[in-house]
C-alpha positions as a Python dict, from the first residue, in 0.01 Angstrom:
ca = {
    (1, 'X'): (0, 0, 0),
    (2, 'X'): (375, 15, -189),
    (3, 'X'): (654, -152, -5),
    (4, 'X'): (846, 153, 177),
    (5, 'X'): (1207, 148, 247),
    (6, 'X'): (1480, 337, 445),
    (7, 'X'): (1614, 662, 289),
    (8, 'X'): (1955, 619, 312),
    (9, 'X'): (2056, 281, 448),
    (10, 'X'): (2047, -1, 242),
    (11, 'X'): (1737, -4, 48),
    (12, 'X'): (1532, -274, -103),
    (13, 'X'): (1838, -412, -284),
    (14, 'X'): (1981, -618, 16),
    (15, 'X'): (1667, -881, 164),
    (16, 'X'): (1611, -891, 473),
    (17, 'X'): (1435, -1200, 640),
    (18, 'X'): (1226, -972, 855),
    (19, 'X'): (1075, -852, 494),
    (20, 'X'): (1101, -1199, 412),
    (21, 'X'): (842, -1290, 657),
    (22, 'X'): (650, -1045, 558),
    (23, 'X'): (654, -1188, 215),
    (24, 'X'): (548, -1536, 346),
    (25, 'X'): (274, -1346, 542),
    (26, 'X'): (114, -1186, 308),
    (27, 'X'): (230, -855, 374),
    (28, 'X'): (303, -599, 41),
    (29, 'X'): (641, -456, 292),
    (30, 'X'): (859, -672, 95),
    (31, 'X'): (1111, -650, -226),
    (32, 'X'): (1221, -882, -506),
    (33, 'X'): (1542, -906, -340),
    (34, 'X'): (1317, -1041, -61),
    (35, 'X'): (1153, -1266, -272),
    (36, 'X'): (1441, -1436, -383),
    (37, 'X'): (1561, -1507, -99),
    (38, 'X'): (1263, -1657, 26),
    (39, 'X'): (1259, -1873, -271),
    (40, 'X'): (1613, -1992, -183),
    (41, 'X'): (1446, -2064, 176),
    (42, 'X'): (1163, -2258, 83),
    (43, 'X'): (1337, -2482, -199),
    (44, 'X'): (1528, -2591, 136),
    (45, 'X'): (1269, -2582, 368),
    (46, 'X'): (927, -2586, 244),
    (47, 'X'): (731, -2609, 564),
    (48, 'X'): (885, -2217, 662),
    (49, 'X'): (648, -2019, 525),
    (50, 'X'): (387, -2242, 741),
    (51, 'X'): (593, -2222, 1057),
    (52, 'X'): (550, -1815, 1014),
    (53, 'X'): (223, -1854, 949),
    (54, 'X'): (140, -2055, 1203),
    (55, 'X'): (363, -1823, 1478),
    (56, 'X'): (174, -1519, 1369),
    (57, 'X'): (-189, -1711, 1404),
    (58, 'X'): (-58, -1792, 1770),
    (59, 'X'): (26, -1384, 1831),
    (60, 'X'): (-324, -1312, 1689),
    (61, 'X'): (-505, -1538, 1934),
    (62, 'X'): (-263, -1500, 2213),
    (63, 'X'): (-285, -1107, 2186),
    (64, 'X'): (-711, -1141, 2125),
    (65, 'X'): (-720, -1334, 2445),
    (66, 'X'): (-513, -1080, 2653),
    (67, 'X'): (-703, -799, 2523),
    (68, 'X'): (-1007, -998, 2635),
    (69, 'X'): (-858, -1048, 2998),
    (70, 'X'): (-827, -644, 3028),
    (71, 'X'): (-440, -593, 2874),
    (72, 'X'): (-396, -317, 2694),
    (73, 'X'): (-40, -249, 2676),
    (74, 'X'): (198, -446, 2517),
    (75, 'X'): (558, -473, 2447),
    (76, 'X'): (723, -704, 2174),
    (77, 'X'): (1022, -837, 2145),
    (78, 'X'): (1165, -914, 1800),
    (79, 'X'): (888, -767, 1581),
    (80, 'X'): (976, -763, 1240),
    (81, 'X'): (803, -552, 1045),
    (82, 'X'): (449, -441, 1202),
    (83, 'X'): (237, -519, 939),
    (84, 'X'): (60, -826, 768),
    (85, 'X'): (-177, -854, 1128),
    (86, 'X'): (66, -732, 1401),
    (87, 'X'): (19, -678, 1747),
    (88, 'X'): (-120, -303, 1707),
    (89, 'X'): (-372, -394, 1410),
    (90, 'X'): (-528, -692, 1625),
    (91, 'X'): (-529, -540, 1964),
    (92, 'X'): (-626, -189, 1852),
    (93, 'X'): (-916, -390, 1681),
    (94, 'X'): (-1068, -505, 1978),
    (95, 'X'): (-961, -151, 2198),
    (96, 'X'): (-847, 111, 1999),
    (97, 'X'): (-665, 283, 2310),
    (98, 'X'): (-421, -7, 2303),
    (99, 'X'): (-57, 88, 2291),
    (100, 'X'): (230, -98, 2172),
    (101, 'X'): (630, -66, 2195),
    (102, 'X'): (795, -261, 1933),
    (103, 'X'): (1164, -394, 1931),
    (104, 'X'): (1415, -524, 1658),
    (105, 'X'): (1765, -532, 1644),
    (106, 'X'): (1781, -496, 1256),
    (107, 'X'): (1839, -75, 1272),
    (108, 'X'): (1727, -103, 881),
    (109, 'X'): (1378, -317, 993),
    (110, 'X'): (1377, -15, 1262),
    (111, 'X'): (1390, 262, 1028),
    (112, 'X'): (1148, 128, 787),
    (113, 'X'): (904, 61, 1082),
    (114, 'X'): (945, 361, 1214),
    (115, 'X'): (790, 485, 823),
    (116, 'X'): (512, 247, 883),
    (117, 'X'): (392, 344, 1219),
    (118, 'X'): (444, 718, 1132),
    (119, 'X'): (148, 912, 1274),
    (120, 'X'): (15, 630, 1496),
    (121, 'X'): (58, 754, 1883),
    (122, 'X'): (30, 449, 2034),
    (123, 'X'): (313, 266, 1898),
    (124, 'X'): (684, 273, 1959),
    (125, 'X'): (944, 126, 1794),
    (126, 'X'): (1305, 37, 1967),
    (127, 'X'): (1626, -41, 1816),
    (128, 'X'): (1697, -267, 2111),
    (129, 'X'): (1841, -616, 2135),
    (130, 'X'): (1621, -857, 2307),
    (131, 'X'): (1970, -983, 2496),
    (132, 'X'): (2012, -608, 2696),
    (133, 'X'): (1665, -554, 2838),
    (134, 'X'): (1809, -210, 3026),
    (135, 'X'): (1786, -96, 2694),
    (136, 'X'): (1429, -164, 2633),
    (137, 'X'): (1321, -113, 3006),
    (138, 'X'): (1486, 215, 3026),
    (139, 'X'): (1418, 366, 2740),
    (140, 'X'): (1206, 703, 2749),
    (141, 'X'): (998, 633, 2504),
    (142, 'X'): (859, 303, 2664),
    (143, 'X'): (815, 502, 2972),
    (144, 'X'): (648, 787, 2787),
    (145, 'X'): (379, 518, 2596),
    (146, 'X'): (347, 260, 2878),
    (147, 'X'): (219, 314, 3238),
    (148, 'X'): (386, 30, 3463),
    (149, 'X'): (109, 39, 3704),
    (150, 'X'): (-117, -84, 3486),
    (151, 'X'): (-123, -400, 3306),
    (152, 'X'): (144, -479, 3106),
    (153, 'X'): (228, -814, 2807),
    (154, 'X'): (540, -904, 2740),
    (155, 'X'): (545, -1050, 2402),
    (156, 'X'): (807, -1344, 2319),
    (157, 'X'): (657, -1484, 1953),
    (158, 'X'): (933, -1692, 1760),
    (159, 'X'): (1200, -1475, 1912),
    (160, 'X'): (1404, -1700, 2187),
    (161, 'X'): (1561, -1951, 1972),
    (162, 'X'): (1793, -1626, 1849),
    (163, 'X'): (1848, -1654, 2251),
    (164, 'X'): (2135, -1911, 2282),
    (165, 'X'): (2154, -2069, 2682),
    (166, 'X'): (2481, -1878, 2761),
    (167, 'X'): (2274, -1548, 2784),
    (168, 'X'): (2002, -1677, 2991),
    (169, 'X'): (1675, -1701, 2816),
    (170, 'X'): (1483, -1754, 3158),
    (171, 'X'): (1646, -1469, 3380),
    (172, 'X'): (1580, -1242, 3085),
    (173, 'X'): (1217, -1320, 3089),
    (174, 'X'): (1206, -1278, 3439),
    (175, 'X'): (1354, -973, 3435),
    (176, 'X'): (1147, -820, 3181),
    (177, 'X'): (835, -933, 3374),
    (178, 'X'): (982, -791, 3674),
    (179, 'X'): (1009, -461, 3552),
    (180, 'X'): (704, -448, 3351),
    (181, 'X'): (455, -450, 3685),
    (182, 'X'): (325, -727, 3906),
    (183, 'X'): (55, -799, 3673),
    (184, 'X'): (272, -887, 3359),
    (185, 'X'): (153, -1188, 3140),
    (186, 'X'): (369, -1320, 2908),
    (187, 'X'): (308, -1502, 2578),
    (188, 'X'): (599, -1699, 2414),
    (189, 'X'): (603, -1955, 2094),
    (190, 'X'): (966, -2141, 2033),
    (191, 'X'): (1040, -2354, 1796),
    (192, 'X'): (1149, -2667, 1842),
    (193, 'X'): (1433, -2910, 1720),
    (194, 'X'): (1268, -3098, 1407),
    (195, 'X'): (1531, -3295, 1208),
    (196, 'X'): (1323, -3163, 885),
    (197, 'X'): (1415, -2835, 955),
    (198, 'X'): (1804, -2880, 1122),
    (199, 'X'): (1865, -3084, 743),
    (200, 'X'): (1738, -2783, 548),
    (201, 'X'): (1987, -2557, 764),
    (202, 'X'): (2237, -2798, 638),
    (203, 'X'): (2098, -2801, 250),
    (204, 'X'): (2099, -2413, 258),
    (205, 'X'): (2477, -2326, 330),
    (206, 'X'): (2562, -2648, 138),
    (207, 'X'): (2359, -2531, -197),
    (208, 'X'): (2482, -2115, -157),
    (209, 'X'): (2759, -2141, 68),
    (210, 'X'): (2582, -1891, 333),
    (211, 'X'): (2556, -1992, 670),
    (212, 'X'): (2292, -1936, 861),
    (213, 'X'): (2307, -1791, 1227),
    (214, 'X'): (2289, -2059, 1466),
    (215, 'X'): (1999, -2105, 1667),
    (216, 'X'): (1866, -2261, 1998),
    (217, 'X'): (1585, -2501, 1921),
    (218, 'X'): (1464, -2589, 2203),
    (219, 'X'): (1277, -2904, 2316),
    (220, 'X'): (910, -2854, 2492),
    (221, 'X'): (1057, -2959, 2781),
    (222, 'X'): (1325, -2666, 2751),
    (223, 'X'): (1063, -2442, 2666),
    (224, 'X'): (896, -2504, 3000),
    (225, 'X'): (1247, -2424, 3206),
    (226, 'X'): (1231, -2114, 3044),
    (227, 'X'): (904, -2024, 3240),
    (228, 'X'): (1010, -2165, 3592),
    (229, 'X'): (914, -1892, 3768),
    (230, 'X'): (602, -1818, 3569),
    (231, 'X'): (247, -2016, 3634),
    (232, 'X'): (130, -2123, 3311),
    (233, 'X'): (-198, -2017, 3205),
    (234, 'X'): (-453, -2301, 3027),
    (235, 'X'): (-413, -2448, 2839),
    (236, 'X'): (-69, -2493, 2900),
    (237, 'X'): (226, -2519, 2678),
    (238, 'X'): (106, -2710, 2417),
    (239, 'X'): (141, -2752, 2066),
    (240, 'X'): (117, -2404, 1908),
    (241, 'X'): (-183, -2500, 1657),
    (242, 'X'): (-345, -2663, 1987),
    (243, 'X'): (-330, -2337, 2203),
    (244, 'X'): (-721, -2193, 2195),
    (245, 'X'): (-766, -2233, 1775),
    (246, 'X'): (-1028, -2099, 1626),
    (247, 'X'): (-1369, -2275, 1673),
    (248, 'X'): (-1394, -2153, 1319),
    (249, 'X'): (-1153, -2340, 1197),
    (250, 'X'): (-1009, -2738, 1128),
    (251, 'X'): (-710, -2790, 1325),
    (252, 'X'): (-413, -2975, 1198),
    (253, 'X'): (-442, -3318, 1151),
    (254, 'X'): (-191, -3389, 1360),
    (255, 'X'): (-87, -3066, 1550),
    (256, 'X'): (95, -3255, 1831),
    (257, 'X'): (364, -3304, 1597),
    (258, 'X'): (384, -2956, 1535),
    (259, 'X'): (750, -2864, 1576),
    (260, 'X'): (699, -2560, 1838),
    (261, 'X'): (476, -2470, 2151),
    (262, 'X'): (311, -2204, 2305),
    (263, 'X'): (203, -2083, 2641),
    (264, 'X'): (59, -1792, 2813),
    (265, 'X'): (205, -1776, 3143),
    (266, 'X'): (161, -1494, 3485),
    (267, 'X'): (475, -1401, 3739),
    (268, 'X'): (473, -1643, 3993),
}
């Protein structure tokens, strides 16, 4: 499938790093522009396009699991672009009456998603940011997909570090869960401080004088205030390569330095 764009915005001429993603992912929604940039990335930080990779293999088995515990309704905060094995393609997979409301805050990522999921009746997309959940909680069309008395994920993959501690990272899981029925689960990755990763922050807007938008890498211990008043499901927050991999597959050789964790966790 061709990359598709926006008619009228910006086109594939600016990158975006939600395209960018896609790129690392494997996805074909992506532009040279896109390309270069993730080239500038990477020459800083080569371990990125593994951290993506390695947050969207989380999503897959975090999202096969809930589908497996009855879930079939979903919402997602800070989606990207919903291709390259997003939460739709894996849970409609397993139960094809699955529905899914997509958010982003990027109104151009919107748009072109919006091209995407054309046709498909069980996704939404929002142009909502994660920080304001009245937006996503009121909107019509979540409350025209999604039936609150039934089972409901709340989906927080690689998303909370654009959180910063001033707007309350914890409360606005809670109040997301809250809204979203008694029987909400939620499943969250972070990424965590790795000095790796904080130098090639540094190396980036030293070597093309762009600065990057500051973010809240969080520690595991962090991580774990940020589900308080949520029971954590096994096997706890771990690792993200050690939450329920593959038996399939050869884990890391040494995922407990991963730089991120994971966790499934219910409303307490």
């Amino acid at each position: 499938m061709p990359p598709i764009w926006a008619p009228s915005i910006i086109g594939a001429q600016t990158p975006k790093t939600a395209r960018v993603r896609d790129y690392w992912l494997g996805g074909s929604h992506n532009s040279a522009a896109d390309r270069r940039l993730a080239e500038q990335f990477t020459l800083c930080a080569p371990q990125l396009p593994y951290l993506v990779r390695t947050h969207r293999d989380f999503l897959r088995r975090a999202v096969t699991r809930l589908v497996h515990d009855g879930v079939r309704q979903f919402v997602d905060l800070g989606s990207g672009i919903p291709a390259a094995g997003n939460v739709h393609e894996v849970a409609q997979r397993l139960a094809p009456e699955c529905r899914v409301v997509y958010t982003d805050i990027d109104p151009v990522v919107v748009t072109e998603s919006r091209e995407l999921l054309a046709g498909d009746t069980r996704t939404a997309y929002l142009h909502a940011d994660v920080r304001r959940p009245e937006h996503i909680l009121d909107s019509p069309d979540l409350h025209g997909l999604l039936d609150l008395d039934e089972p409901v994920a709340l989906l927080a993959i690689d998303v909370l570090h654009h959180v910063p501690d001033s707007a309350g990272p914890a409360e606005l899981l809670t109040t997301y869960a809250d809204a979203l029925g008694p029987a909400c689960q939620v499943a969250l990755s972070h990424t965590c401080p790795d000095e790796q990763l904080l130098d090639a922050i540094a190396l980036y807007s030293d070597i093309y004088h762009q600065p990057l938008p500051e973010c809240a890498f969080r520690s595991a211990a962090e991580v774990g205030d940020l589900l308080v008043a949520f029971e954590v499901s096994e096997p706890g927050l771990v690792p993200i390569p050690l939450w329920l991999p593959d038996p399939d597959t050869e884990p890391d050789q040494n995922p407990e330095y991963f730089s991120g964790c994971a966790a499934v966790a219910r409303r307490r």
